[in-house]
N, C-alpha and C positions, 0 to 999 in steps of 0.2 A: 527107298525112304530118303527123303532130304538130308541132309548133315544138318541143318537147325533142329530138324524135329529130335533129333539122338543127345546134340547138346545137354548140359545141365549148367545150372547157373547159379554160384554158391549165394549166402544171403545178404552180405557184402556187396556182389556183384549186380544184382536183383535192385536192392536198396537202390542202388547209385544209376542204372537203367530204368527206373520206375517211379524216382523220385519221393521214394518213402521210406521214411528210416527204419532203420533196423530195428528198432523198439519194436514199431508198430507193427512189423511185418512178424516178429516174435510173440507179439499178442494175439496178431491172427490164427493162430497155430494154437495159442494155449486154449482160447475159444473155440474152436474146432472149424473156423472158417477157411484158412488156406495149410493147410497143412504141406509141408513141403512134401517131393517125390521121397527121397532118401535121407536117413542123415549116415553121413560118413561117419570113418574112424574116429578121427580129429573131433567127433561129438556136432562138426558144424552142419545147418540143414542145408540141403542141396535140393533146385526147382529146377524142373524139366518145362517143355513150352506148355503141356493143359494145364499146370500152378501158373504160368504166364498169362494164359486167357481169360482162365479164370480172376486172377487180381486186374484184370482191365474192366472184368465184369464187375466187381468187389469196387473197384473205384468212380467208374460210373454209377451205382446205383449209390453210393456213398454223396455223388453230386447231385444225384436227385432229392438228398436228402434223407435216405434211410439211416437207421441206425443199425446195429452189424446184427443184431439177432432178428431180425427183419430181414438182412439182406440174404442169410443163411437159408430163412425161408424160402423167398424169391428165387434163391440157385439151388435149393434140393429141389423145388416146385420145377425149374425146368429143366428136363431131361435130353432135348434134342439143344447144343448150345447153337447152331448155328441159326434153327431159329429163334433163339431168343437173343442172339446179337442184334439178327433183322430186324428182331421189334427195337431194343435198344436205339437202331438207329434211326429209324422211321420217327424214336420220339425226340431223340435232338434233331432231326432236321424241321419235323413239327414245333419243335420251340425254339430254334431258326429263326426260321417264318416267322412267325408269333413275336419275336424281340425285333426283327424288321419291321414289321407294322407297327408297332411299337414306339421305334425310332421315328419312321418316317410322322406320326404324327405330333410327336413331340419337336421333330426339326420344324414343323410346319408352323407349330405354338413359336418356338424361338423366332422365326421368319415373319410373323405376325406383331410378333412385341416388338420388333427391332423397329419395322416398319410404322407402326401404330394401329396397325390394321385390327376392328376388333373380329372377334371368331363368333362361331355358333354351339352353345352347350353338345350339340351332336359330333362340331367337329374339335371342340377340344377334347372330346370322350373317344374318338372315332380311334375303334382296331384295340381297346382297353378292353379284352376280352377275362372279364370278372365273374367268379363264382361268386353267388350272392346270398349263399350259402357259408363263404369261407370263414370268413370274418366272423362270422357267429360261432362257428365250429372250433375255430381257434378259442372264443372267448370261453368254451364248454371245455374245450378236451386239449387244449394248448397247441402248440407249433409244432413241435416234433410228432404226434399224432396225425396232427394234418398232412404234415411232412410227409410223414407214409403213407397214408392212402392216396394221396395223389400219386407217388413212386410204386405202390404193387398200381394202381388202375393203371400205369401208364406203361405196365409191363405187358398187360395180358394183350395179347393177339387178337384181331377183332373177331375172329370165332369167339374166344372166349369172352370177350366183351357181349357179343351176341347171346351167351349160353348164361353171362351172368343176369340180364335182363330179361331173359328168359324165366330163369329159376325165380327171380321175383314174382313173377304173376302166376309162377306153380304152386309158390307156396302162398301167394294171398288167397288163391281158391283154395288149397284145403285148410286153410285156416277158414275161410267163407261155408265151406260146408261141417267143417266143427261145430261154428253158430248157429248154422242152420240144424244140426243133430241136438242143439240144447245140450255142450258137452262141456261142462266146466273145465277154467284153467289147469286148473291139478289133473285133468284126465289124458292118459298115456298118449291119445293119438292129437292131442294138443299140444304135449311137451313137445312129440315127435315133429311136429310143425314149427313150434317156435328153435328148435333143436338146429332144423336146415336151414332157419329165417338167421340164429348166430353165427353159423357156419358159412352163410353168404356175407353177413356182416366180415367180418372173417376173412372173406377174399382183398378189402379193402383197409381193414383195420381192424385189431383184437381189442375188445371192449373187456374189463373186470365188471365185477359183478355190479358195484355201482357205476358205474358210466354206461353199461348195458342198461339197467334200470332205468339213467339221464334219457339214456335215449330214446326208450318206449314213452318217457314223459312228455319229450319233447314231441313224440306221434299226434299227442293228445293236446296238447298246447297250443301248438304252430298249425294251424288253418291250412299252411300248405302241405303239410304231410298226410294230415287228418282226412285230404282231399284224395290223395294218393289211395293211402287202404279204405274208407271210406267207398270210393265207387267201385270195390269190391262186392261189401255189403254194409250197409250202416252199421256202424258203433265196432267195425270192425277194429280200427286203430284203440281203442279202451279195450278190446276185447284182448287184443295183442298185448298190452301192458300190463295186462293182468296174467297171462302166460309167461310172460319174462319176468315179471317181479318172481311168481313161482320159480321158472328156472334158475335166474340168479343166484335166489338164496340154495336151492338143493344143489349146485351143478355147477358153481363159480367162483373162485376163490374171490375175497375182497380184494387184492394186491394184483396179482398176479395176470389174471385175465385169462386162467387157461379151464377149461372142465378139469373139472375131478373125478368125474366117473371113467 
């Protein structure tokens, strides 16, 4: 075994290698996010290198903008750490990328106005790679919301990316043959539908009871969602906001955003 790997690293020491104070890295512990390996006699907490990898993790998802009981999530959720560093990294060199192109079209704007040159609406937009969705999303459920579900989607591995796109069109057919059975909202193998339709929500972002309900409304509202569940089976997306208003109220606290059953 390595002499790194047996080391330990008082929280002093950690703090001033890590560049995070001692405060914080004390709050992390009272939270239950980084607990140290040991604590000594001397009452002080002492880290070994997995509280090291783990606070690399802790701090990168912190840059993607998680907040800590999200990020907790994210690191019980992955169990193999080496792959989920590799997704980690595959998403900053993807938003790399992404901040290069970026650049390079805004250098090309500056390079344009210096000159007098004028440009074309495509190439001053060009490599502005925008959800056009976001903006809306924030103005619903705020920045720190959005914050995160952009930082869990950009955790998962593309199997699971795969398997969550999957689980959507699993559940809009049985919610499709619900309708088709003439099976009202309140009926158990409805909830049980709208149940893994929350729990996919869930992979992304934890809705409470009213922002879950916003957002079945928003099914029914917005033309482009409506179009989504819709070529399932018509009046699907109504059908769905009417199974979530039910769950909501039986099965989700107002605040909190967690089931109660």
């Amino acid at each position: 075994m390595k002499q790194e790997e047996l080391r330990s690293w008082s929280i002093a020491e950690l703090a001033k290698l890590s560049r995070v104070s001692s405060r914080t890295l004390r709050h992390y512990d009272q939270v239950g996010l980084l607990p140290p390996a040991y604590t000594g006699h001397n009452g002080y907490r002492y880290y070994t290198q997995p509280e090291l990898l783990r606070l690399q993790r802790i701090l990168l998802l912190r840059e993607l903008g998680l907040g800590l009981g999200t990020i907790g999530q994210v690191l019980d959720g992955q169990a193999d750490q080496l792959d989920a560093l590799s997704v980690h990294r595959k998403w900053l060199l993807a938003e790399r990328d992404r901040l290069d192109r970026m650049a390079r079209t805004v250098g090309a704007t500056i390079s344009a106005l210096q000159q007098g040159d004028a440009m074309s609406g495509e190439e001053i937009f060009k490599d502005f790679d925008t959800n056009p969705y976001e903006e809306e999303a924030r103005q619903r459920w705020g920045d720190q919301a959005v914050a995160d579900s952009k930082a869990r989607h950009a955790a998962l591995s593309a199997a699971d990316k795969q398997a969550f796109m999957a689980e959507a069109g699993a559940i809009n057919e049985e919610l499709a043959r619900c309708v088709d059975a003439g099976l009202p909202a309140d009926d158990a193998r409805v909830q049980a539908a709208v149940e893994r339709h929350y729990r996919w929500i869930c992979v992304s972002w934890t809705p409470n009871a009213d922002s879950y309900v916003g957002l079945g409304r928003m099914y029914v509202e917005d033309p482009r969602f409506t179009a989504f569940y819709d070529k399932s089976r018509a009046g699907l997306a109504s059908y769905l906001l009417e199974g979530i208003t039910v769950y909501a109220a039986s099965r989700l606290s107002a605040a909190g955003g967690q089931s109660t059953a």
